[in-house]
N, C-alpha and C positions, 0 to 999 in steps of 0.2 A: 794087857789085852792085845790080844795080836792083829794085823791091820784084816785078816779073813774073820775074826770073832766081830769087827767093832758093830756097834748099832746103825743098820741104816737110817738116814737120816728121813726125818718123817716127811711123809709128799703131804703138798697142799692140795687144796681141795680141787684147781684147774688139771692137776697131775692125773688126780684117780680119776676125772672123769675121762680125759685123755687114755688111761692104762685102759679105762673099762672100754673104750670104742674099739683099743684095739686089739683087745681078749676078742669079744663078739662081735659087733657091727656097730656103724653108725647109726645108732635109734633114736628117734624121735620120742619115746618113751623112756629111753633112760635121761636124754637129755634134757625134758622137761622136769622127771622128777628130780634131778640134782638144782634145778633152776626153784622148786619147791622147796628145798632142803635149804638153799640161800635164803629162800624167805620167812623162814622161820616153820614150815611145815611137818608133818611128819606123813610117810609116803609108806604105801602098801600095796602088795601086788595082786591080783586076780586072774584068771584064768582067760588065754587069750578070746577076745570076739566076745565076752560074756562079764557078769554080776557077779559071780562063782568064785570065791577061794581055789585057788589050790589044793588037791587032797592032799590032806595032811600040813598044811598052814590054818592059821587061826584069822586070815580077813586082817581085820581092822585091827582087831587086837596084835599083830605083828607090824605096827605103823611103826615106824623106824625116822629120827631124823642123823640116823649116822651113816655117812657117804657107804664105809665098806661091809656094814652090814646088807644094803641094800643093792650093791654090787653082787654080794654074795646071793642075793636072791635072782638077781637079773641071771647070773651066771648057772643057777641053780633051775628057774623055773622057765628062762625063755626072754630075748631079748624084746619083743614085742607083746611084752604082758601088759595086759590092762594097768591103769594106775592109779591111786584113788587117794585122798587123805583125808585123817582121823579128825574133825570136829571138834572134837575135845581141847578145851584148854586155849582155844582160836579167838573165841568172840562173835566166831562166825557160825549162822544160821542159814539153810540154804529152802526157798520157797521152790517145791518141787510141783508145775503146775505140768499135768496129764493131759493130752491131749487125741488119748488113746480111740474113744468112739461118742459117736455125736449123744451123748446118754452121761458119758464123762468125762466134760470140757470144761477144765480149770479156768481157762476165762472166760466162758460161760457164768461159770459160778461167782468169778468176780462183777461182772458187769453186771448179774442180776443182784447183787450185795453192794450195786451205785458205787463200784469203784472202775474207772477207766484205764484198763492197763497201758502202761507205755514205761519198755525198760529202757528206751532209748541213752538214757543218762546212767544206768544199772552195769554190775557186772553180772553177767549171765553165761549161758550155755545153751544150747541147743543141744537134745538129745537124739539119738537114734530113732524113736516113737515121734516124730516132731516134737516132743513134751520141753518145757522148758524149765532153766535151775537157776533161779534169781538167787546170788548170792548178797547177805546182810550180815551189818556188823552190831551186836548186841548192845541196848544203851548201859548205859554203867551202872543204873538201878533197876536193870531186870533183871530177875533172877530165871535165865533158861532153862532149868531142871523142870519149872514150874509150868513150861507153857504144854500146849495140848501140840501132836502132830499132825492129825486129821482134824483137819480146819474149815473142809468141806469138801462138795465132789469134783474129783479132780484134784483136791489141793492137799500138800503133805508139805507139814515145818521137821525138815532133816536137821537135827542136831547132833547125829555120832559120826556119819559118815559120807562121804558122798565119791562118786565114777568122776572122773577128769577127763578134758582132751588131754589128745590125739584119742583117749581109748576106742574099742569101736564093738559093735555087737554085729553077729554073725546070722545072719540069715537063709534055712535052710528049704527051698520048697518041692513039694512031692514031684516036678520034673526032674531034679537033678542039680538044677539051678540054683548057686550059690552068690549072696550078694553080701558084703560089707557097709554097714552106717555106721557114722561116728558123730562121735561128743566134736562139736567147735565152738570152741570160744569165742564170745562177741563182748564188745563195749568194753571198760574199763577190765585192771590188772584186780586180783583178790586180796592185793595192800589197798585198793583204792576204793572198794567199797562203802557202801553208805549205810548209814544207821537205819534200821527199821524204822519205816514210816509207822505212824500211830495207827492206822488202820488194820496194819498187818498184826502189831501189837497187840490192839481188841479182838479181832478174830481167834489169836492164837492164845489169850488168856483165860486160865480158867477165875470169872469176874465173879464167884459167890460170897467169897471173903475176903477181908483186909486189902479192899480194891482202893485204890486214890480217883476220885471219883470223877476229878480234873481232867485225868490223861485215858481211866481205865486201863492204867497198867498194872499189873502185878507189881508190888512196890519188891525192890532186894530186901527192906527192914523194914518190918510191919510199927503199926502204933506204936506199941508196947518198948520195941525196940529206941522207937527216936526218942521215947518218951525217958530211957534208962540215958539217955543220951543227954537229956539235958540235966538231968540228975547227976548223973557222974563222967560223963567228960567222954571223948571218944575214946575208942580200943587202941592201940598198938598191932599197929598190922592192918588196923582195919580203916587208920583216921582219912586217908584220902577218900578212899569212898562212901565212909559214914558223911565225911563235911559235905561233898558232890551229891549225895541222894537226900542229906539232911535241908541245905541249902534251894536244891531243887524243889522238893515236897512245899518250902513254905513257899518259893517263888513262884510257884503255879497257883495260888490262892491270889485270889483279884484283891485291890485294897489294899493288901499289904505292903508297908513302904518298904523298899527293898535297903534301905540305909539301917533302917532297923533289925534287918533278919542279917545284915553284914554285922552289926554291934552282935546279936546274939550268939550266930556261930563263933565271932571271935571270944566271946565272955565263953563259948561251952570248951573251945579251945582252951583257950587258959588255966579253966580248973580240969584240964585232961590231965591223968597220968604223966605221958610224955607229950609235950604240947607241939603243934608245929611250929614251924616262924613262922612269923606273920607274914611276910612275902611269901610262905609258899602257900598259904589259906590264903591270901588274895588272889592268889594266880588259879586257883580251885572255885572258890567262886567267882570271878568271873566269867571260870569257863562256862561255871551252872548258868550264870545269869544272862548269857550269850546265846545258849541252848533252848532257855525257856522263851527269851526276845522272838529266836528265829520260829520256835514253835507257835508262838503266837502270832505271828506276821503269816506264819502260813494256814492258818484258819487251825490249828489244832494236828495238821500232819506228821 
C-alpha cells in the first residue's frame, strides 16, 4: 500500500467534535448533543425554533448515538437545529407538567391530588410555555410500557421522547414581532436523576390488575411469574432483576423476617439453571433491602 492509499487513522471523539466547529460554527447545540452522546444518549434533530422534524427525517426514530452520523445531520439540516433524545432504552421517564392556561395547571392538578411540588433536588427543565420536564429514573421493577401518559390535567408521563436545552421555539405575532423561548436546564445533570417517587408511580399506574398493593406499583413480574420462580430457579438473563424485584416484593410485606427471605432467594438461587455467587446475590439484595428501609422511612415515597 502506497503512503497516498494508507488508511487515515481514525479521529477520536474530541477530534470530530473540533472538525465539526470548524466545518459550521461554534454551536451550542452541536456541542451539547456530542456532550449527550458521552453520556450514553442518543440525539435527534428537529426543525429550528420548533417540535417539528425535518421534512423528510423520521424525528425520534433517527436518534443516533454515533458522533459522524450526527455531524452529518447538523451539516445536512443546520447548525442550530433543535435537539432532542430518544427515551427508549434510558430508564428515564420525563413528567411533562403544562402550564399553558389557568383551566390547565399541572401543579394545580398536583396540589389538589395532596402532593406539594418542590423540584428543587430534581433534574428538570423549564420549557418555552413556562411548562416544566421533571426528569426520572425507572425503579428496576416497573415495567414502563405499562404506565399511563395522561395522568391528569396538565400532566403527561413522556416515555419516547423529549426537546432538550439550549433548544428553543419560535414565536410569531400578527405585528411582525418575532421573539425566541428556550428550554434551560435547572438542578441536577440526567446521570443524576432520581428514581420516581411512589406517588408519581400511582398516578401513572394502570392499578386494576396484578397490582402489589404495598407500593401500588405495576410489579415487572406478576404473581404467577415469582411464583414459577420459586419453582424453578431464576432465568438466565433475567436473574439480577428477578432476585431485585423477587427480594423487594417480599421485603415490602410487614412481619416478614428479612433473614428468612435472604435463605429463600438464596435456596431459589441455587436450584437456578445458571446460579449466581453468592456475593453477587448478596450485593442485589442488599441493594433491595436498602431500597425498601429508605422507602419505608419515608412514609411510602
Amino acid at each position: 500500500m502506497s503512503e497516498d492509499t494508507k488508511k487515515a487513522p481514525e479521529q477520536k471523539f474530541g477530534d470530530q467534535v473540533q472538525e465539526t466547529q470548524n466545518i459550521i460554527i461554534k454551536s451550542d447545540y452541536i456541542i451539547k448533543s456530542h456532550e449527550l452522546i458521552q453520556q450514553g444518549y442518543k440525539v435527534y434533530l428537529l426543525a429550528q425554533g420548533t417540535n417539528v422534524p425535518y421534512e423528510g427525517s423520521r424525528g425520534h426514530l433517527d436518534a443516533t448515538n454515533d458522533v459522524r452520523e450526527l455531524t452529518d445531520m447538523f451539516l445536512k439540516y443546520g447548525a442550530n437545529s433543535n435537539i432532542g433524545i430518544s427515551l427508549k432504552d434510558t430508564s428515564l421517564v420525563v413528567l411533562d407538567i403544562d402550564r399553558h392556561t389557568p383551566n390547565k395547571n399541572g401543579l394545580t392538578s398536583l396540589i389538589k391530588a395532596g402532593i406539594t411540588p418542590n423540584f428543587d433536588n430534581e433534574t428538570f427543565e423549564t420549557t418555552p410555555r413556562d411548562g416544566i420536564h421533571v426528569f426520572y429514573r425507572v425503579p428496576d421493577d416497573l415495567n414502563v410500557t405499562e404506565l399511563k401518559r395522561n395522568i391528569g390535567s396538565g400532566l403527561e408521563l413522556v416515555t419516547d421522547k423529549i426537546t432538550l436545552a439550549p433548544s428553543y421555539k419560535e414565536f410569531r405575532f400578527q405585528d411582525g414581532h418575532i421573539e425566541h423561548k428556550y428550554y434551560k436546564h435547572l438542578g441536577k445533570s440526567l446521570m443524576e436523576a432520581n428514581v420516581m417517587p411512589d406517588w408519581l408511580v400511582e398516578m401513572a399506574s394502570n392499578v386494576s390488575t396484578g397490582v402489589n398493593k404495598q407500593s401500588k406499583r405495576v410489579p415487572r413480574y406478576s404473581i404467577d411469574q415469582r411464583i414459577n420462580m420459586m419453582i424453578n430457579g431464576f432465568d438466565v438473563g433475567e436473574r439480577n432483576n428477578q432476585i431485585m424485584s423477587f427480594a423487594g416484593w417480599l421485603l415490602s410485606i410487614k412481619n416478614i423476617d428479612p433473614n428468612l427471605i435472604y435463605e429463600l432467594v438464596q435456596k431459589i438461587n441455587s436450584e437456578s439453571a445458571v446460579p449466581l455467587p453468592d456475593k453477587e446475590v448478596n450485593t442485589i439484595f442488599r441493594s433491595a433491602y436498602n431500597r425498601e428501609v429508605k422507602r419505608a422511612s419515608m412514609g411510602g415515597r
